[in-house]
C-alpha positions in Angstrom: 19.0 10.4 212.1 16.7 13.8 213.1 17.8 16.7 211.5 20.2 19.1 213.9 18.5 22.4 214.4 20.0 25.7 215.7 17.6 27.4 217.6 19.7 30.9 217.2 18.9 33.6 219.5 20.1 36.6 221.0 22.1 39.4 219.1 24.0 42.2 219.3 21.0 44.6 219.7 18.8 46.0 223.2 16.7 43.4 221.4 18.8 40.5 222.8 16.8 39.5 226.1 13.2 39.4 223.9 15.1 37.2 221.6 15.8 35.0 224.1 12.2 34.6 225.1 11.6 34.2 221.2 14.0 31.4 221.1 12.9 29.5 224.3 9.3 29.3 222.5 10.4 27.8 219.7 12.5 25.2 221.2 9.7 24.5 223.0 7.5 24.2 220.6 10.0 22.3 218.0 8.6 18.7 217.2 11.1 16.8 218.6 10.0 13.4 217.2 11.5 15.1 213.7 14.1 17.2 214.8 16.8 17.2 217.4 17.2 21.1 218.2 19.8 23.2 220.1 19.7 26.3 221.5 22.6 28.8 220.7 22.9 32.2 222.3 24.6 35.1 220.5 26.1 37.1 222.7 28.6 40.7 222.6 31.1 38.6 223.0 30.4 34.8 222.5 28.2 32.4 220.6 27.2 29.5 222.5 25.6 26.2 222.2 23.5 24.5 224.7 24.4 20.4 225.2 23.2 18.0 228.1 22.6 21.6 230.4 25.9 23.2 230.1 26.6 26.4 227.3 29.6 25.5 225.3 31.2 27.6 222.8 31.5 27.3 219.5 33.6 27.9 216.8 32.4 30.4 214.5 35.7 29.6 211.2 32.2 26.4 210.8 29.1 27.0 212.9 30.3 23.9 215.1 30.8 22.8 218.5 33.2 20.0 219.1 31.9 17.0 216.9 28.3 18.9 217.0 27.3 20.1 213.7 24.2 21.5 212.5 22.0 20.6 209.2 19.6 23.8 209.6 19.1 27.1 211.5 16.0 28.6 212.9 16.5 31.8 212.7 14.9 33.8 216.6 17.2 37.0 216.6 15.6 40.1 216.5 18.0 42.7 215.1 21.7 42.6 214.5 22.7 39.8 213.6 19.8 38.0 212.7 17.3 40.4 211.3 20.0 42.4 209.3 21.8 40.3 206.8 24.5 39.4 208.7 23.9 36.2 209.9 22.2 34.9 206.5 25.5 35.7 204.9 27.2 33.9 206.9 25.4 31.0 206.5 25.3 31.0 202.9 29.0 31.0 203.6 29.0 27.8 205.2 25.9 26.6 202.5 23.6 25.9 205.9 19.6 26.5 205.1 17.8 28.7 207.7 14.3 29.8 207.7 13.5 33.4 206.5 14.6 35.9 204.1 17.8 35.7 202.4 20.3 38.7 203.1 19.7 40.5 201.0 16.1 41.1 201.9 17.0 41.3 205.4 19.3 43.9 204.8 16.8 46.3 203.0 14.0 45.1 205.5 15.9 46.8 208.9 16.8 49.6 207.3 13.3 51.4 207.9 13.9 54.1 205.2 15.4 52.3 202.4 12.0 50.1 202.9 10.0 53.2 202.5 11.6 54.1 199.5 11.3 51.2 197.9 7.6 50.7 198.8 5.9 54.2 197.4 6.7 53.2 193.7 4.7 50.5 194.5 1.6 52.6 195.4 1.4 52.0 199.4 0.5 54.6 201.5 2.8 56.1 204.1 3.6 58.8 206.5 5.9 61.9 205.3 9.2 61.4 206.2 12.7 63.4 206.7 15.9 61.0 207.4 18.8 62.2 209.6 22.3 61.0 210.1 24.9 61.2 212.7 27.1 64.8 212.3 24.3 66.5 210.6 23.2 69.9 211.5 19.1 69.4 212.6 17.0 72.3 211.3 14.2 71.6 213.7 12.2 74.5 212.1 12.6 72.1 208.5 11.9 69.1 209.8 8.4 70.9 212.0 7.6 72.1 208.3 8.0 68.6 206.5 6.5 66.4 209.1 4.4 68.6 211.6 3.8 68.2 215.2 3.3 65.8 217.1 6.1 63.5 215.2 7.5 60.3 215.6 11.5 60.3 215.9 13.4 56.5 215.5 16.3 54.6 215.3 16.7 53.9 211.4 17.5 50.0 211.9 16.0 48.8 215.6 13.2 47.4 216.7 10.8 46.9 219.7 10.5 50.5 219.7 13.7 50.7 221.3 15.0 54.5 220.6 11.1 55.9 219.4 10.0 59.2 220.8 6.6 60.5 220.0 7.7 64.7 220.0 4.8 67.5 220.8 7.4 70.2 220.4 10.1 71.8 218.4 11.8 72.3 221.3 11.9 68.6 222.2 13.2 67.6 218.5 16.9 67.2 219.4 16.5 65.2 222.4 14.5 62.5 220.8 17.2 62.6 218.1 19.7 61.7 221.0 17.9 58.9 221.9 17.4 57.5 218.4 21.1 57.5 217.7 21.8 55.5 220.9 20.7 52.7 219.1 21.7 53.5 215.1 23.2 56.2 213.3 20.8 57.3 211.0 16.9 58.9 212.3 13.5 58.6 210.2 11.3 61.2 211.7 7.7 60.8 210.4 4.4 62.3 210.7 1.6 61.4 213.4 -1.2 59.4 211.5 -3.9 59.8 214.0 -6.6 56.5 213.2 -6.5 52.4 214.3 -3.3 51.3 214.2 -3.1 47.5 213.1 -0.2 45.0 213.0 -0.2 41.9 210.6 1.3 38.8 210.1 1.8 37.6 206.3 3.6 34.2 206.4 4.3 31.3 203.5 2.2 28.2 205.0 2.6 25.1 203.1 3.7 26.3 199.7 1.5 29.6 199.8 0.9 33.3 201.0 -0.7 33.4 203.7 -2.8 36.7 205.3 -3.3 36.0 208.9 -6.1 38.1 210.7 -4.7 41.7 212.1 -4.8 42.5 215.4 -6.2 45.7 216.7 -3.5 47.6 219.0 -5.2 49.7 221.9 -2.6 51.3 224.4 -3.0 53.2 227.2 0.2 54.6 226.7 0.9 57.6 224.2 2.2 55.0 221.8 2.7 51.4 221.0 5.9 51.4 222.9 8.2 48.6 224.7 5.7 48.6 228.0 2.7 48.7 226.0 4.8 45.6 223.8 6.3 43.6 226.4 4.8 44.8 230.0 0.9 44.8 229.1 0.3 47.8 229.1 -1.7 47.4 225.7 -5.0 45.8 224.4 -4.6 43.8 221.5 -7.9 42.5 219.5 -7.6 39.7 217.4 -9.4 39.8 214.6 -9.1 44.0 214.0 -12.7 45.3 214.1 -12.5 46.9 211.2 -15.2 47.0 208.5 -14.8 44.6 205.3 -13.7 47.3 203.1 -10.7 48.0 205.5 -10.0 44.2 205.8 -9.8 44.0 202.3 -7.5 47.0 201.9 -5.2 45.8 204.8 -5.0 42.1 203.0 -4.3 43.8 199.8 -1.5 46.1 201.2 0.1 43.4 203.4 0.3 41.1 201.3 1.4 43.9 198.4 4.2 44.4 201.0 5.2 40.8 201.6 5.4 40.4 197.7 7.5 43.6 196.7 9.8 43.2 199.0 10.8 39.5 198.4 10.2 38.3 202.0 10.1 34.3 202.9 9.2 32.9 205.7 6.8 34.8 208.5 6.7 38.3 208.8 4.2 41.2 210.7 3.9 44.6 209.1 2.0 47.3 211.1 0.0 50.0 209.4 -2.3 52.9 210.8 -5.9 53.5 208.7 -6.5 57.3 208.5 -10.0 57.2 207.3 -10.0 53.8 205.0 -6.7 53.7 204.0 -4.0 51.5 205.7 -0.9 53.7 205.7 2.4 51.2 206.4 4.7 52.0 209.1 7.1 48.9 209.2 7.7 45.6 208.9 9.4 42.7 211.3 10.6 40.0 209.0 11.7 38.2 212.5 8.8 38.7 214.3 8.6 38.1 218.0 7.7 34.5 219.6 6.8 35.3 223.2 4.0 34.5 224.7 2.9 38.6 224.3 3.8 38.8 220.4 1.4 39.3 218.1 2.3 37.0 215.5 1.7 33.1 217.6 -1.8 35.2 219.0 -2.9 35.5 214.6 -1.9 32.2 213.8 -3.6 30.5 216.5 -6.6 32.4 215.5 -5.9 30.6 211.8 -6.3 27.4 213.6 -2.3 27.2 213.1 -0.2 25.7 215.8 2.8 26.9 217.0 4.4 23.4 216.3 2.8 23.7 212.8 4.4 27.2 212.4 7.4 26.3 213.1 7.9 23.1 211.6 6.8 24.6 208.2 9.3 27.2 208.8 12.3 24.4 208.9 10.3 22.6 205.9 10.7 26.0 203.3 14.2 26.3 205.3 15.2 23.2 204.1 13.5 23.4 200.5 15.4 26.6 199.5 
């Protein structure tokens, strides 16, 4: 009998709809002469599991739908739940393997400055930093002093660059706050890094880190946002040109990253070089899927399949 895979998607995040474009990649991409998959939505208010064309819900007291159980979850949500702890805990709960890190990775991962902290003791370069929560009083004049103009102003814990303002002017400061806590309650405001901004995939392919090839992000936009992401509104060059000092650096720092931090599974950390020095910005530790992500464009360029990708995800799902 095929293995029963949960092809979870969705969340509780503005991430939910790219999730769902994540998701319907991999179950299309699923070998389906190994494993029988299923695709469940997680909704605001529902979790539901496709069968035979009709979404049915499911019962959350064991991760099971009428007589339909699962062996093993894939693991497509882009924030909360999926990207934040939550759901791994749960499944540990109910002693069902999924691919990716464990929770508690995942829970230091998505918080943005907790990651940062733990990184610099172990020498990566980064941006300076001030972090806000909700109810504080903002001293716009401190944080201009710490960080400089222009500045980048985000959500603590989101992604897809939902609630990220790139601010020219103090007097601007408090409204990009605004739109960071629509999406979390806590703000990392950094400093521009002016230079090639990068994003690479690390993953574990058959038993072993894996470096994939970075890709080079040109936008016409100010920044990397969502339409430069998701609308193509971006240039994206696979492999980076970057001399082979900076490759090396980049490899060496990424993979430093992936390391530290304890992450399983497939990942994409993006960094900005200022001069020859790849200074880290974040990391995805579920990256997107869609046709526009950056991660399926690197491993393709490895000569790695996305049937291949994702069937070794399911392999080191079901070996841990």
């Amino acid at each position: 009998m095929k293995p029963r895979v949960a092809v979870i998607m969705g969340g509780y995040t503005s991430e939910h709809d790219i999730s769902l474009k994540s998701g319907a990649v991999v179950m299309a991409n699923i070998n389906k002469e190994v494993y029988e998959p299923y695709a469940v939505r997680i909704d605001k208010d529902a979790w539901l599991v496709e069968v035979d064309g009709s979404w049915k819900p499911i019962d959350i007291a064991d991760f099971s739908s009428g007589d339909l159980r699962f062996d093993m979850v894939f693991n497509a949500v882009h924030g909360t739940p999926g990207e934040n702890g939550e759901l791994q805990s749960y499944l540990d709960s109910l002693q069902i393997p999924y691919t990716g890190c464990t929770a508690e990775v995942s829970s230091l991962t998505y918080n943005k400055t907790k990651t940062l902290e733990y990184l610099s003791t172990h020498g990566i370069a980064m941006a300076k930093r001030i972090v806000l929560s909700a109810g504080d009083t903002i001293d716009t004049k401190k944080i201009v002093e710490i960080v400089g103009l222009p500045c980048f102003v985000k959500a603590n814990q989101a992604g897809s660059s939902f609630g990220v303002s790139k601010v020219y002017e103090e007097n601007k400061l408090l409204a990009a706050t605004e739109v960071a806590l629509r999406e979390d309650n806590e703000v990392l405001i950094e400093s521009f890094l002016q230079g090639t901004e990068v994003s690479i995939g690390v993953i574990t392919y058959r038993g072993k880190v894996r470096v994939l090839a970075p890709t080079e992000i040109i936008t016409g936009e100010d920044f990397f946002d969502f339409s430069a992401k998701y609308e193509g509104k971006s240039e994206e060059i696979t492999p980076a040109r970057l001399v082979e000092s900076q490759h090396q650096a980049l490899r060496i720092s990424a993979e430093k990253v992936y390391t530290a931090l304890g992450i399983k599974g497939m990942s994409r950390s993006d960094f900005i070089f200022v001069g020859d020095v790849p200074h880290f910005l974040e990391i995805n530790t579920v990256p997107g899927l869609t046709e526009e992500s950056l991660l399926p464009q690197q491993a393709k360029h490895a000569g790695i399949s996305l049937k291949d990708l994702f069937g070794n995800a399911l392999l080191e799902a079901m070996e841990k």
